[in-house]
C-alpha positions in Angstrom: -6.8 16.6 26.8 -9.1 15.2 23.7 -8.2 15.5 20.4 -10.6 15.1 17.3 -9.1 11.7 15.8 -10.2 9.3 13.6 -8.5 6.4 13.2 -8.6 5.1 9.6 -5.8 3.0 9.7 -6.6 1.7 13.1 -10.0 0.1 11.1 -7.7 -2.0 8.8 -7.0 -5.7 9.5 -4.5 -6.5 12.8 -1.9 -7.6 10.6 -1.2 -3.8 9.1 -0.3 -2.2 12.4 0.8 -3.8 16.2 -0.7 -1.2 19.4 1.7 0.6 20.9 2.0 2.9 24.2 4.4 5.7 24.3 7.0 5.1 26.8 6.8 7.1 30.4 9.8 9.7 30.6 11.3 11.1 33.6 11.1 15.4 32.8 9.5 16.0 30.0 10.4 19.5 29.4 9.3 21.4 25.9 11.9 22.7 23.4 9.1 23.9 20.4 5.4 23.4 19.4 4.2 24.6 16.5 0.6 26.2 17.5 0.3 27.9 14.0 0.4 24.2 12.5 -2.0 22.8 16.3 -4.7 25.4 15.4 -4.5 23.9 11.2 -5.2 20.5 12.7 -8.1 22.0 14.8 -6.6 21.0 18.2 -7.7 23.1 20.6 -4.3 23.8 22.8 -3.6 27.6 23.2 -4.8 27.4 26.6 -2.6 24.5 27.3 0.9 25.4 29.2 4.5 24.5 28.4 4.4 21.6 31.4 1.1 20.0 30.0 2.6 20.4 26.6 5.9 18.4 27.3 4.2 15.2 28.7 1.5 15.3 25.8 4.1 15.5 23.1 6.6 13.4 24.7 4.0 10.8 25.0 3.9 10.3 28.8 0.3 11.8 28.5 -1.5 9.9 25.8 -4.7 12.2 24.6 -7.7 11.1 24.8 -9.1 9.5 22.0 -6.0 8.2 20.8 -5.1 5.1 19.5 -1.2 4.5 19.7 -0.1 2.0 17.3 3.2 1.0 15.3 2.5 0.7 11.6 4.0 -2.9 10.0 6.3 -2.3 6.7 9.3 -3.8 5.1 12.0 -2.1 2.7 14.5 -2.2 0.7 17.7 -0.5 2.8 20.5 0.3 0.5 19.3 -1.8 -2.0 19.3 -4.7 0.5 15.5 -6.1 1.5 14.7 -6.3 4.5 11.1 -8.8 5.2 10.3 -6.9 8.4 11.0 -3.2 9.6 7.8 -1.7 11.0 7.6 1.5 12.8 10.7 0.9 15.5 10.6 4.0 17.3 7.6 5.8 15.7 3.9 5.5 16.9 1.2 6.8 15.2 -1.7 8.2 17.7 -4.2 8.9 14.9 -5.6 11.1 12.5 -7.2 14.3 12.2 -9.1 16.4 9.4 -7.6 19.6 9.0 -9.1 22.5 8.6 -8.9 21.9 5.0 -11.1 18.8 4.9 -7.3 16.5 4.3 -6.8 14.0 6.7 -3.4 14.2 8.4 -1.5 11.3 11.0 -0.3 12.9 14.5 2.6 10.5 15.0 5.3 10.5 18.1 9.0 9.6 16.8 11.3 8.9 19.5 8.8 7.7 22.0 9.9 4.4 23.0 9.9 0.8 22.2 7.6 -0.5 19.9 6.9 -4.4 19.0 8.8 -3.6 15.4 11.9 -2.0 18.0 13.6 -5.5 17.5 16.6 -5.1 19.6 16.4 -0.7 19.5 15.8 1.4 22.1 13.3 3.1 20.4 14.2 6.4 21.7 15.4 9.8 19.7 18.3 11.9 20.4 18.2 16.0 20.6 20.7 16.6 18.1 18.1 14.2 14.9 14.6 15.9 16.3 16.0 19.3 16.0 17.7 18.6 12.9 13.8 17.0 11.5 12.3 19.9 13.3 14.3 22.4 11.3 14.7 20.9 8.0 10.9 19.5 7.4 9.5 23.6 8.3 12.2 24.8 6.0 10.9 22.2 3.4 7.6 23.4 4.0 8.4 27.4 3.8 10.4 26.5 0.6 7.2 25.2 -0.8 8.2 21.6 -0.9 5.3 18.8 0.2 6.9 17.5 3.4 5.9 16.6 6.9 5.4 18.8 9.3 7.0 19.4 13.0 4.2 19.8 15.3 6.2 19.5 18.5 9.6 18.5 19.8 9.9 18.0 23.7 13.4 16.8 25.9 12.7 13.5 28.0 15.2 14.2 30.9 16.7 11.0 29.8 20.2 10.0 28.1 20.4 7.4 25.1 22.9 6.3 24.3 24.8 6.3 20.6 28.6 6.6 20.5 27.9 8.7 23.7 25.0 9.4 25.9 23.2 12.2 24.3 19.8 14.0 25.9 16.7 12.4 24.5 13.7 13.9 22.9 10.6 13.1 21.1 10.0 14.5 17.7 6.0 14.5 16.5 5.7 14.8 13.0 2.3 15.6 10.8 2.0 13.7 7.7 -0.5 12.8 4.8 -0.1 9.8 6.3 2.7 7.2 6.6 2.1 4.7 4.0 5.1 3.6 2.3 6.3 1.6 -0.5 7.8 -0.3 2.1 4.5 -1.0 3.5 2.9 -2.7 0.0 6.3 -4.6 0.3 5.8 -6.3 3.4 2.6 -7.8 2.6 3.4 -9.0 -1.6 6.6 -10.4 0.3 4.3 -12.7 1.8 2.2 -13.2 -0.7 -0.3 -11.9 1.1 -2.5 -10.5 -2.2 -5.9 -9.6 -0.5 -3.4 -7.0 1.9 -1.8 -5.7 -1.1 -5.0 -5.2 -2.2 -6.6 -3.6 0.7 -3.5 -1.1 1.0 -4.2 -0.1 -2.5 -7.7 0.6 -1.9 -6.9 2.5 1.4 -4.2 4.7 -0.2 -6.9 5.2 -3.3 -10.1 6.5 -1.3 -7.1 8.0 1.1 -4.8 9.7 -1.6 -6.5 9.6 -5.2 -10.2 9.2 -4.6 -10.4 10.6 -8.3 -8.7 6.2 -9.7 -11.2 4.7 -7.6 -13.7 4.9 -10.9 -11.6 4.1 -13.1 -11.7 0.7 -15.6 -8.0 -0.3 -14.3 -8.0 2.0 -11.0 -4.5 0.4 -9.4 -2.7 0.4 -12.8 -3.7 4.1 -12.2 -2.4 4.3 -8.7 1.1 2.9 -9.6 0.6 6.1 -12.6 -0.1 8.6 -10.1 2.5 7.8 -7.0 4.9 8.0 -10.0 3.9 11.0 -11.4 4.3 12.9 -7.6 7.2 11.1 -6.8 9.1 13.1 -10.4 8.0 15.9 -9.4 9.0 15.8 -6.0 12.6 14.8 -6.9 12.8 17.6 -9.3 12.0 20.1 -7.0 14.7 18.6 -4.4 17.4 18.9 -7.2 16.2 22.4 -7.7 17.1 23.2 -4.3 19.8 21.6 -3.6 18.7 18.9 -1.4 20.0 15.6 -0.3 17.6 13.1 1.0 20.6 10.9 2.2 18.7 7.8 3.1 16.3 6.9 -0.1 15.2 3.6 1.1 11.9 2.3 -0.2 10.7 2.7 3.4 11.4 6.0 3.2 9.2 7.1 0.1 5.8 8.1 0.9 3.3 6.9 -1.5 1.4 10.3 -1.1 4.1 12.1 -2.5 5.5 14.1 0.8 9.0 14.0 2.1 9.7 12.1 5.0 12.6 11.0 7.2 15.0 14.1 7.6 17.3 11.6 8.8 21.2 12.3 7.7 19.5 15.1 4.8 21.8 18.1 4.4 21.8 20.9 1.2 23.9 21.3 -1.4 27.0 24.2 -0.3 29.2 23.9 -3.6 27.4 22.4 -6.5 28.6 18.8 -6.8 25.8 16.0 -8.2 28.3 13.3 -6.7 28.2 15.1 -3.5 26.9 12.4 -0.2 26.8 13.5 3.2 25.5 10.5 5.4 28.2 8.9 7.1 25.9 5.6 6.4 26.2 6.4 2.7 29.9 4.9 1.9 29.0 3.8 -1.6 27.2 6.8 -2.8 24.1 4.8 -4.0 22.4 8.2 -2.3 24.0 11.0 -3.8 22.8 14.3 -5.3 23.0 13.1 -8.9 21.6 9.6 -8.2 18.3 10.3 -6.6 16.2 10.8 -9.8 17.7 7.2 -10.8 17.1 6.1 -6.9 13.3 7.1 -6.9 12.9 5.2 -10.4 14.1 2.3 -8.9 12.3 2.6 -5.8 9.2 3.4 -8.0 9.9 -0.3 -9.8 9.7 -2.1 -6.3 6.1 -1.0 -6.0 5.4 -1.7 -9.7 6.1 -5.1 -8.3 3.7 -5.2 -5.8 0.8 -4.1 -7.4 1.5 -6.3 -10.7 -1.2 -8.9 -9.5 -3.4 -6.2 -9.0 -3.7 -5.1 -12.8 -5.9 -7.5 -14.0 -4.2 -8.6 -17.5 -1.9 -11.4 -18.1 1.0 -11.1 -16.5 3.0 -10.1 -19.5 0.2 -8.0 -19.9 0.7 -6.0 -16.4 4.7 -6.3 -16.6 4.4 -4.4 -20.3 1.8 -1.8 -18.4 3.9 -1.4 -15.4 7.1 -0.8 -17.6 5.7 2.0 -19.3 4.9 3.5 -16.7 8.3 3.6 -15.2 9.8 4.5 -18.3 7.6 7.6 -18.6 8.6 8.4 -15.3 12.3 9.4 -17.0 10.5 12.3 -18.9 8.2 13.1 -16.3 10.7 13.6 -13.7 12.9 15.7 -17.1 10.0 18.2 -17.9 9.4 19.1 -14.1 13.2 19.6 -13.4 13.7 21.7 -16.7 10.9 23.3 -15.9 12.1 24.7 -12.6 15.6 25.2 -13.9 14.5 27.4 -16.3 12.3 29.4 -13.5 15.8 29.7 -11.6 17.4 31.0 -14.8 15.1 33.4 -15.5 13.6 32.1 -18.5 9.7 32.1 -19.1 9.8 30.5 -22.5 11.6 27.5 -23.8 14.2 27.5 -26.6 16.1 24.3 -28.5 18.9 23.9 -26.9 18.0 24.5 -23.0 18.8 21.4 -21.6 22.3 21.8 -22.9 22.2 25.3 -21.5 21.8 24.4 -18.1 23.7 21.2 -18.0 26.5 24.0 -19.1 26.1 26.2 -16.4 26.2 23.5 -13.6 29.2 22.4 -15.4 31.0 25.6 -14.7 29.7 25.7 -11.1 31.2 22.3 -10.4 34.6 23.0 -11.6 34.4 26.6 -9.9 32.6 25.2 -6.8 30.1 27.5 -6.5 27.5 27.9 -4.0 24.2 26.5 -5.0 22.3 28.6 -3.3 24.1 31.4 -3.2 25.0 31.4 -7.3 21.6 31.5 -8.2 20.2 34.1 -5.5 22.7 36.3 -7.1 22.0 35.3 -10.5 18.8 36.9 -10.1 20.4 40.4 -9.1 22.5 40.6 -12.3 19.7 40.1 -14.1 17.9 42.6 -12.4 20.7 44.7 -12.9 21.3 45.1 -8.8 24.9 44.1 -8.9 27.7 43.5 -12.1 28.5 40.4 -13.3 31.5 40.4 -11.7 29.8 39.9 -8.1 28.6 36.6 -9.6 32.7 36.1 -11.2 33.5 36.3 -7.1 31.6 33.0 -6.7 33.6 30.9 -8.8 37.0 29.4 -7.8 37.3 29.1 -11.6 35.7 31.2 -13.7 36.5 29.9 -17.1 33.9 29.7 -19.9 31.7 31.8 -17.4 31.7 35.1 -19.7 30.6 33.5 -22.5 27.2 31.8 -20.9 26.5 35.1 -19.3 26.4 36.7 -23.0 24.8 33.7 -24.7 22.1 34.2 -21.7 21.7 37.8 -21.9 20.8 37.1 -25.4 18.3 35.1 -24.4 17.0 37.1 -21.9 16.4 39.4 -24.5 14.2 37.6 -26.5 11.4 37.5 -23.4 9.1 39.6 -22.4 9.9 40.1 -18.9 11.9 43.4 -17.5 14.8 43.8 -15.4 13.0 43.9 -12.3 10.2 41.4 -13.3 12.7 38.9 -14.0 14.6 39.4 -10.7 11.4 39.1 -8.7 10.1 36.2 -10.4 13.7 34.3 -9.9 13.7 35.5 -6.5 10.4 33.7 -5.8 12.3 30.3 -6.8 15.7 31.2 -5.7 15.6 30.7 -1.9 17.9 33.3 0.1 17.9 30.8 3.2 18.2 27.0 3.3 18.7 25.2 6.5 22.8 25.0 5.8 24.5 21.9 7.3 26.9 24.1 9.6 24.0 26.2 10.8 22.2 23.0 11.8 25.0 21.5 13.4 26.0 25.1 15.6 22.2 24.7 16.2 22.8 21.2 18.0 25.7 22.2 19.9 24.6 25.4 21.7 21.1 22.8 22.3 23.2 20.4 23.5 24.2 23.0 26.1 20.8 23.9 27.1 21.0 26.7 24.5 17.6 26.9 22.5 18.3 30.5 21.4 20.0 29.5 18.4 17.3 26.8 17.6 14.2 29.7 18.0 16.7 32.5 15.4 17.2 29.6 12.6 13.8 28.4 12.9 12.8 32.5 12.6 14.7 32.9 9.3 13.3 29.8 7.5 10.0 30.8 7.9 10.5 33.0 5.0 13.2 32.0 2.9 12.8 34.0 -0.3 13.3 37.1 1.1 16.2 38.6 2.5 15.8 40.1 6.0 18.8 42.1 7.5 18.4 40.5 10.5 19.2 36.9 9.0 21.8 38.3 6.8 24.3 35.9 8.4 22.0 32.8 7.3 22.7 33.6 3.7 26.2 32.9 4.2 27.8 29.8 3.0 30.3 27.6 5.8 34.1 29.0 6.2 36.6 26.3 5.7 36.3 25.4 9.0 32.8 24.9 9.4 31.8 22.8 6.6 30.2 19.6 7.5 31.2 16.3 6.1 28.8 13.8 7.2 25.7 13.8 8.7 23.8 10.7 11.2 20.2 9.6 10.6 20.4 9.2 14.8 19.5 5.4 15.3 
């Protein structure tokens, strides 16, 4: 089998990347591959079968063409730095243009030991590649920019965590997998010409539109910020927790990455932290606008030398930029929490408004999800009020917002039903819920891929509600909640 790649990456000097050959597993046996997303990339594999599929995406085939390698990067791991990471159990076989002209990285996670493995296996687990699988395609369906699942495949192999588990290789689709950890790794070492050969890769890569430009990496340290606000706002708007917002784990072309120990909001809570590696919170809900800002400041860092000034000169520059990223990241969050709301205009006072009515859903306990999908129904006038009342453990003050926003309501343009549609086209129905996820794992961990194939079915679509994923929409019973979730390392 020959894919169409290019290798980009490959071209750059030996010390960005280390070669790398996907291990050689016992049974490769496929669980999913995505053909909608194969026939995007232009890879010619619909006459392929489910055997020849297994050992390609499990890497005991390597395509031809390819050019397996580990990419090199540092990080900063709970605020902790860290010289020398490097892709540990991740190899990238190359690139490909879709068939949108964007060029995409094809990369195996899970595939075996790499030279950055230190003393890892290298290998994946079923329970984290479903988990990825599930989560990035649900990002994507939401509308979010994310990786993509391309494949996920069973070895016929155990690793072994706190008990042996089945292995699997995840392969993930990306813009590429440049991080901020990887501009760390060489300024670390002083390395400047690196630094600055990353920055022009990730500029002709990413934002061909700097590379004119009189100051064109000032520019580049402008526009990562600028996506990097905007993603986070649109995670808070959904209800997602990241769980592991290590500078190694922020793209600098602005896609999600690393569906590691992620999970979704149930009850609104901005404190709320589900990874079981998270004891100090430094992750939660609430704290990743602050997290991404200060993630956003280590790559300032790096690219200070770059700038071309003095260097109180390029410290002043790079400090306005990262305090414009505070109202950058404020208008694209109020922005989508007023399209949640229902509000097409914008009034004095709506920042307060919101910040009210996540108030009350904190001390009721509301559903995310749920709340809002059914605030969109009352104003539509589909069900009373008091279907949204049933939501709230405590209801107090409650009443009055729903007046004061009535009133508001009033004052746009929009009717009944135009308001409900338009809210139901940012209010998702679905989200890939922790306790689905995890009844997901355990049936797969019994061989049980049914329940993997129905999930996957109702994310595809998650602002609209289909009968026959009605049970999806449904928040966890007492006994089903998750507490913590495991990145799978």
């Amino acid at each position: 089998m020959t894919f169409p790649f290019e290798h980009s990456y490959a071209r750059l000097p030996e010390r960005f990347f280390r070669p790398a050959q996907p291990a050689r597993v016992a049974a490769p046996r496929l669980i999913r591959f995505n053909a909608a997303l194969a026939r995007e990339l232009g890879l010619s594999l619909d006459e392929v079968d489910a055997d020849q599929l297994a050992q390609l995406f499990s890497g005991h085939t390597v395509p031809a063409g390819a050019f397996p390698l580990a990419m090199a990067y540092a990080g900063h791991q709970f605020g902790h730095y860290n010289p020398q990471l490097g892709d540990g159990r991740a190899i990238l076989l190359g690139e490909v243009v879709d068939a949108q002209g964007r060029r995409r990285d094809i990369q195996l996670k899970g595939a075996g030991q790499t030279p950055f493995s230190r003393r890892g296996d290298g290998c994946a687990a079923l329970g984290p590649v479903l988990r990825e699988y599930l989560v990035s395609e649900a990002m994507f369906a939401l509308g979010l920019p994310t990786t993509r699942a391309l494949a996920a495949v069973l070895t016929g192999e155990p690793v072994y965590r706190e008990t042996p588990q089945p292995g699997a290789v995840f392969t993930r689709v990306a813009a590429s997998h440049i991080r901020v950890g990887t501009f760390q790794f060489f300024a670390a070492q002083g390395d400047d010409a690196a630094v600055k050969t990353l920055a022009d890769y990730v500029i002709d890569r990413h934002y061909p539109e700097l590379a004119s430009l009189e100051n064109p990496y000032r520019a580049l340290l402008q526009a990562v910020t600028s996506r990097q606000a905007a993603l986070v706002a649109r995670w808070l708007s959904i209800g997602f927790i990241h769980g592991v917002m290590n500078t190694d784990n922020m793209t600098v072309s602005g896609e999600t990455i690393d569906f590691g120990p992620c999970a979704f909001l149930d009850e609104y809570d901005p404190k709320k932290v589900f990874s079981y590696i998270d004891q100090g919170g430094r992750y939660a809900y609430g704290n990743q606008p602050g997290i991404a800002q200060w993630n956003l400041a280590q790559l300032a860092e790096t690219l200070l030398r770059l700038f071309g000034g003095t260097e109180d000169e390029n410290v002043a520059a790079a400090h306005e930029i990262l305090v414009d990223y505070e109202q950058t990241f404020h208008d694209h969050w109020l922005t989508a929490m007023r399209a949640k709301f229902g509000l097409t205009g914008t009034a004095e006072g709506d920042l307060a408004f919101v910040r009210e009515f996540l108030a009350l859903m904190q001390r009721g306990e509301a559903d995310f999800t749920l709340t809002f999908r059914t605030l969109g129904k009352v104003a539509g006038g589909a069900v009373a009020a008091e279907t949204l009342t049933t939501l709230f453990g405590e209801s107090t003050g409650l009443a009055d917002w729903l007046t004061r926003w009535r009133v508001r309501l009033s004052r746009e343009t929009l009717s009944p039903a135009e308001r409900q549609a338009a809210m139901e086209r940012v209010n998702p129905a679905v989200i890939p819920r922790n306790h689905r996820i995890e009844q997901v794992i355990q049936a797969a961990l019994k061989d049980d891929f049914e329940p993997f194939e129905r999930f996957l079915a109702a994310l595809e679509h998650p602002y609209e509600e289909d009968p026959a994923f009605a049970a999806f929409q449904e928040p966890p019973k007492p006994e089903e909640r998750i507490a913590n979730t495991f990145c799978g390392t």
